[in-house]
N, C-alpha and C positions, 0 to 999 in steps of 0.2 A: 504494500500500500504506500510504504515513506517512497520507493522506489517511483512509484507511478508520477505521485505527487511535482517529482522534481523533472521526472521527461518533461510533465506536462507543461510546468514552468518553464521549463529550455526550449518546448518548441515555439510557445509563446513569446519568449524575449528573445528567442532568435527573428521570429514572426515580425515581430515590433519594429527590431532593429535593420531587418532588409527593406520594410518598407520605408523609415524614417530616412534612408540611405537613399532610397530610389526615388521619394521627392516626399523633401521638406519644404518646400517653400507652400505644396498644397496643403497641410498641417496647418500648416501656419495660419495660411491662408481662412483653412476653414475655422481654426481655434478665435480669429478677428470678427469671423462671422456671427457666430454666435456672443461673442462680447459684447457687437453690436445691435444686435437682434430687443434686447432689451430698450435701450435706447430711442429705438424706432419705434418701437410699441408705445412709450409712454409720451408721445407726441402728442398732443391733445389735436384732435382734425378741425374741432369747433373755438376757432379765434375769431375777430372780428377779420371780415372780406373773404372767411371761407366759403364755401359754399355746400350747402346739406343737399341730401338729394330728396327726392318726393320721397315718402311713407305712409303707410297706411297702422291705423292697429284699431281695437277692437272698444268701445267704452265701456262703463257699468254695467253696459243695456245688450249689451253681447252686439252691437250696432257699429259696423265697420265704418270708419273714418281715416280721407285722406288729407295730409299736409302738404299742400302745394301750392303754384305763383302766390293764392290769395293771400294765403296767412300771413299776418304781420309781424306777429308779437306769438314765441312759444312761453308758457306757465310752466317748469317745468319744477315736480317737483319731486325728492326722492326720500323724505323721512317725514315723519307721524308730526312735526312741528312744522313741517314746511307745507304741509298737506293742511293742518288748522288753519296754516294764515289764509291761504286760499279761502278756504271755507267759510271764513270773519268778512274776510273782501266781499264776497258774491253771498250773500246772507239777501235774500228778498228779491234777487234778480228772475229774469225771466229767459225760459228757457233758449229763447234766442239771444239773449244778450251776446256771450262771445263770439260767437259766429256773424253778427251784427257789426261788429268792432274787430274782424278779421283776426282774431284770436282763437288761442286754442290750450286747455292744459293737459299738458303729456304729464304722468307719474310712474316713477320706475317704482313697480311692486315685486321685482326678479328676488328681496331680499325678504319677503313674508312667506311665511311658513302656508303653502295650500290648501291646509285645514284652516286656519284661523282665516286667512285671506275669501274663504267660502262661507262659512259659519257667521265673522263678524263684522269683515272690513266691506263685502258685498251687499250686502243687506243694507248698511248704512250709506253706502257710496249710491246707491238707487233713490233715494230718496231726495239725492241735493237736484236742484232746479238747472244744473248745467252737465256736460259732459264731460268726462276726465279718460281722456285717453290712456289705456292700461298697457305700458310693456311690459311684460309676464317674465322676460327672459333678457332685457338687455340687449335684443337686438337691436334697439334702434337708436336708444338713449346712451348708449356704453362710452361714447366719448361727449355728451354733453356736460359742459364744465358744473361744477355745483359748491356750495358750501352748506355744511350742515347748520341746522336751520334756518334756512333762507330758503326763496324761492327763486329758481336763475330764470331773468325776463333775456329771452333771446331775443332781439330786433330781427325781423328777416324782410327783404324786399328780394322778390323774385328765388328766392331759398338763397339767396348771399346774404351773409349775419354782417347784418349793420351794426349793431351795439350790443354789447353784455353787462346786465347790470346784476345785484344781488338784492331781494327786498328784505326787510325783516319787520315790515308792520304791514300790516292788511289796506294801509290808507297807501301807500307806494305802491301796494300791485292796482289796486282802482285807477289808481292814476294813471298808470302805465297803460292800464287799459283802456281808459280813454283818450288819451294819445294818438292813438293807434286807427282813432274810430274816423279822425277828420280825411 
């Protein structure tokens, strides 16, 4: 067994050693690759003058909705504080309101648990007088910028992000939203 043990080492580091012989500069090559690979990914694609592409996702109401030229202003929101200010904001509104004012709130719910997200957060999210676009899994929202508990107001004209702001009182997002409406 110790026997085996140590061919199997030698044919290995001889394995190792003809390759590294026979071209290092692709080693290399590829060890820069993936050094870089991180770096790339943590690029955020949503700055101001990028440009997002159409999307669609699903509301409350299991009711498909698209984000495209029209929309001005994304809501976007990703935690349980950022989700109440919304909800203070638009308190009495009608159901056409954001659509009226060419808005729209996207909320990444990819981080609630399926059960609790069916059971409690669905039930109550039916009831509010607007729509909240739901992405389930972070395909669509995964590089939109955010700070926790804030609400990120994206500017968009023609899906190129004009401004990034961050709200943190319910009176800023009204506002924002009416903005939007002229």
């Amino acid at each position: 067994m110790n026997g085996e043990k140590k061919t199997f080492y030698l044919i290995g580091k001889r394995s190792f050693r003809n390759l590294m012989n026979v071209c290092p500069l692709k080693y290399l090559a590829l060890a820069l690759l993936f050094l870089c690979i991180p770096a790339i990914h943590a690029t955020p694609s949503c700055t101001i003058g990028a440009k997002i592409s159409q999307f669609s996702l699903e509301d409350q109401h299991n009711v498909t909705h698209t984000v495209d030229e029209d929309v001005r202003l994304i809501l976007f929101t990703k935690d349980k504080k950022s989700n109440k200010l919304v909800e203070e904001a638009l308190v009495g509104v009608e159901k056409d309101y954001l659509p009226g004012r060419h808005a729209v709130c996207v909320s990444d719910i990819s981080g609630m648990p399926k059960l609790i997200s069916k059971i409690f957060a669905m039930p109550k999210m039916k009831k509010y007088p607007y729509e909240i676009l739901l992405d389930r899994d972070r395909s669509v929202t995964r590089d939109f910028p955010s700070k926790e508990n804030s609400v990120t107001l994206l500017y968009i004209k023609n899906l190129q992000i004009t401004d990034i702001q961050f709200a943190n009182s319910p009176e800023t997002i009204k506002k924002a939203i009416e903005s939007t409406s002229s």
